[in-house]
C-alpha positions in Angstrom: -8.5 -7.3 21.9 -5.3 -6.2 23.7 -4.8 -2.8 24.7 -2.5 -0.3 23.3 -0.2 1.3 25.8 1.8 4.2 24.8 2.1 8.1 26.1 3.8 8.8 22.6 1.3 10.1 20.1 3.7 10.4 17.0 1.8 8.8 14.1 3.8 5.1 13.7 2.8 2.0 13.2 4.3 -0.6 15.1 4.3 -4.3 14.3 3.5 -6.9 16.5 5.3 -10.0 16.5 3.0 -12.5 14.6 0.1 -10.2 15.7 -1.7 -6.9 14.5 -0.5 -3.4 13.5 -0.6 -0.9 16.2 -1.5 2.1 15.3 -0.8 5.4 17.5 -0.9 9.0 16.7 -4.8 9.7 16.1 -4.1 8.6 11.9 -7.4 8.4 10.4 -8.5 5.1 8.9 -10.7 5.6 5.5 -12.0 3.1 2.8 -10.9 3.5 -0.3 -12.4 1.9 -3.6 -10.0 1.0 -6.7 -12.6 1.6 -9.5 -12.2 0.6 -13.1 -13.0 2.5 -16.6 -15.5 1.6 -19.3 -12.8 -1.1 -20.4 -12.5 -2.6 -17.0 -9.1 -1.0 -16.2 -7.9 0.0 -13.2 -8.3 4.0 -13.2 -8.6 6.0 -10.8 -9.7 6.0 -6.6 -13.2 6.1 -5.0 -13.1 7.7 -1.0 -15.2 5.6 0.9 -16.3 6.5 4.8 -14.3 7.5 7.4 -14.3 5.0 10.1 -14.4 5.7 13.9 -11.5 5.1 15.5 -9.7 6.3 18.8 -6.3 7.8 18.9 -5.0 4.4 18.9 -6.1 1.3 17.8 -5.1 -2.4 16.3 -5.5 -3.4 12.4 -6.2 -7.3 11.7 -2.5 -8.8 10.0 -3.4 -12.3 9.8 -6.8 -12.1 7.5 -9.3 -13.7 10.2 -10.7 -11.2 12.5 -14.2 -11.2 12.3 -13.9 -7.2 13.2 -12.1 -6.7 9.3 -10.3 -4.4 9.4 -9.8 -4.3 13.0 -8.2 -6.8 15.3 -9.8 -9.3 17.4 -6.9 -11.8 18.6 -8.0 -14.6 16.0 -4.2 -14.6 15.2 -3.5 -16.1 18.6 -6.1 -18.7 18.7 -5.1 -19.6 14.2 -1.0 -19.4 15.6 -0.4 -16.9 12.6 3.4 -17.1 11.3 3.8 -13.4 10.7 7.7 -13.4 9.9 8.6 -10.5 7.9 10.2 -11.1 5.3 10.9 -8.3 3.7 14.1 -6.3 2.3 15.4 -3.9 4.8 17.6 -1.9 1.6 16.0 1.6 0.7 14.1 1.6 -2.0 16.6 3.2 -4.2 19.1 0.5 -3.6 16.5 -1.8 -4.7 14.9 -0.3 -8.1 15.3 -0.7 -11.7 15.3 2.3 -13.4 13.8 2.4 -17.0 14.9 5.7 -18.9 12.9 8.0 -21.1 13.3 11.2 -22.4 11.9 13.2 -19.8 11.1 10.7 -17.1 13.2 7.8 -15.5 11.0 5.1 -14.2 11.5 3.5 -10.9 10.6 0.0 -10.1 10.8 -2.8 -7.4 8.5 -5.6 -8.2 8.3 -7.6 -4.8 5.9 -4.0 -3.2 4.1 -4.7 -6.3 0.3 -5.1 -4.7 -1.0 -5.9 -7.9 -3.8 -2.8 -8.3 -3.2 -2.5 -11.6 -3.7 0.9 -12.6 0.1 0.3 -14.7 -1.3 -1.6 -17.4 -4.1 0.5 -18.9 -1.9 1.0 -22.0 0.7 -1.4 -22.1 3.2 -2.1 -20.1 4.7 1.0 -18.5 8.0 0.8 -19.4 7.3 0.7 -22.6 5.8 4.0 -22.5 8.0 5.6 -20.6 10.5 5.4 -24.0 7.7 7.6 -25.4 7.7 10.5 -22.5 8.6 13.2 -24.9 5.2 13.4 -26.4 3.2 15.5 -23.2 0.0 12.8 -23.8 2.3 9.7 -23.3 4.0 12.1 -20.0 0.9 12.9 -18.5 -0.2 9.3 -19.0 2.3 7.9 -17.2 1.9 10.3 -14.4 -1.5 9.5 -13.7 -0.3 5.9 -13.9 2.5 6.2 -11.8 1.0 8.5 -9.1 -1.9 6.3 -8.4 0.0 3.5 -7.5 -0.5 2.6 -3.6 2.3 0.7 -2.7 5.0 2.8 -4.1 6.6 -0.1 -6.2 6.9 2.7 -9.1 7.7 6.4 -9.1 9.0 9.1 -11.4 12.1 11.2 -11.6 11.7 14.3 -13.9 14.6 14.8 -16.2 13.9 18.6 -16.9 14.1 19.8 -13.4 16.0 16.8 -11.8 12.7 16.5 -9.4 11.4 13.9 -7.9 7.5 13.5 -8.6 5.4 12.4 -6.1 1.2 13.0 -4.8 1.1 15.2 -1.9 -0.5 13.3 0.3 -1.7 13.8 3.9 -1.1 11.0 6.7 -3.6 8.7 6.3 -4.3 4.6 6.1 -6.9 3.6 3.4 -8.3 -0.2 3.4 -8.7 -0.6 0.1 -11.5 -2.7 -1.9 -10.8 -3.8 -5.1 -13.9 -3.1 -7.1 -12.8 -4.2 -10.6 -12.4 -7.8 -9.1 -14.3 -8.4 -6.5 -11.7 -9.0 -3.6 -10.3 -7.0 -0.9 -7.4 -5.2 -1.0 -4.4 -4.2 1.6 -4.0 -1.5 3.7 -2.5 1.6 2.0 -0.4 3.4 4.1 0.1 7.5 3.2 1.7 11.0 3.8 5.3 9.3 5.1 3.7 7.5 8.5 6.7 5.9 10.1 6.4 1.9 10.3 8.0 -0.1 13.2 9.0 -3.8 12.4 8.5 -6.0 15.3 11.9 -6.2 16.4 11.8 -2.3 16.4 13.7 -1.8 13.6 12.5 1.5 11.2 11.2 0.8 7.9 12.2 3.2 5.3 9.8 6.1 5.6 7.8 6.5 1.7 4.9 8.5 1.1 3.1 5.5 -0.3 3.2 2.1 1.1 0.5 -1.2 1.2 1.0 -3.4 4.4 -0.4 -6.8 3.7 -3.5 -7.5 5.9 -4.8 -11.0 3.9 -2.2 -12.6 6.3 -0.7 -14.3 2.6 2.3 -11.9 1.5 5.3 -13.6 1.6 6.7 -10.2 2.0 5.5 -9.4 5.1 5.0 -6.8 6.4 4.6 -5.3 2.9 1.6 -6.6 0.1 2.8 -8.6 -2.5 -0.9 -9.1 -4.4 -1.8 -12.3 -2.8 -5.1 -11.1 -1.7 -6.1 -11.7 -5.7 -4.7 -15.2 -5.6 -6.4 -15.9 -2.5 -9.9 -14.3 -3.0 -9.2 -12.1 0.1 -13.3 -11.0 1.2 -13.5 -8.4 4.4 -17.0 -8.8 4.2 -17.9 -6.2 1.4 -18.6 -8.7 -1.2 -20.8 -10.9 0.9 
């Protein structure tokens, strides 16, 4: 594995060109478990274990290492094609809104990452029309807020606030229990993300980077981990 080299410890992480993430800044890597109700639905998150890891330190892009999640250089020896691909537009330039009476509905489906926890009842654009009635509100809050890659979020129309998880900087590999596959790498807390040509990503307090090495939305997950039947090694 190559080295990180860097006397800046802001939390960032930095793209390589088709390589890994480099990740600086002491950020603490956790697992995290997408676990499913009594109907098999998507519902709420499972904190796995902390993993060791030093104040810097290199995340597997291209699917292969055989150090999941970590980097090995098995993307030099496979060639990876790690283009990204992705839209450079904030995210509000790029979202439908979907109106309700107390909520508006944000959405851009190409950071869709495909966890599912929007479909429990419906689609959710469809209940958002119902958001008057405080069950139907709360229900799409819960839905909303425990999305990973930030495809969807809330505007509240009675305080003209933004709604949003607090959370702290952190980046969860996520396991998709319900399924059986392994899921991306779900970036929180607003850690700033370096494209490979050093460009700034927009900073969001909820982001999945791709880590299946299939997204053709690099660097961001677009779900293909389900079509490909992405296994880390959990579901040996």
């Amino acid at each position: 594995m190559s080295e990180l080299n860097s006397t800046n410890d802001t939390p960032r992480i930095v793209i390589q060109k088709d390589g890994p993430y480099d990740v600086y800044g002491g950020i603490a890597l956790r697992m995290q478990n997408i676990m499913a109700n009594a109907d098999g639905k998507s519902w709420e998150w499972e904190d796995g274990e902390t993993l060791k890891t030093e104040s810097s330190y290199q995340l597997c892009r291209c699917g292969q290492s055989s150090t999941k999640p970590f980097c090995d250089d098995t993307h030099l020896k496979i060639e990876f094609d790690g283009t990204e691909t992705a839209s450079r537009l904030p995210y509000d330039q790029q979202a439908k809104k979907f109106e309700g009476p107390t909520l508006t509905l944000g959405d851009v489906g190409a950071l869709c990452s495909n966890a599912r926890f929007c479909s429990a009842f419906g689609k959710l654009r469809n209940l958002i029309l119902s958001s008057g009635d405080p069950a139907v509100r709360a229900e799409v809050i819960r839905e909303v807020m425990n999305c990973p890659s930030g495809r969807l979020t809330l505007h509240d129309k009675t305080n003209d606030q933004d709604i949003e998880p607090h959370l702290e900087p952190l980046i969860s590999v996520v396991e998709d229990i319900p399924v059986g596959c392994s899921g991306p790498l779900w970036v929180q807390g607003g850690i700033t993300i370096i494209s490979e040509n050093g460009e700034q990503y927009e900073t969001r307090n909820r982001v999945t980077l791709c880590r299946c090495g299939a997204s053709n939305n690099k660097p961001f997950c677009d779900g293909s981990h389900m079509r490909m039947d992405f296994n880390d090694g959990l579901f040996d």
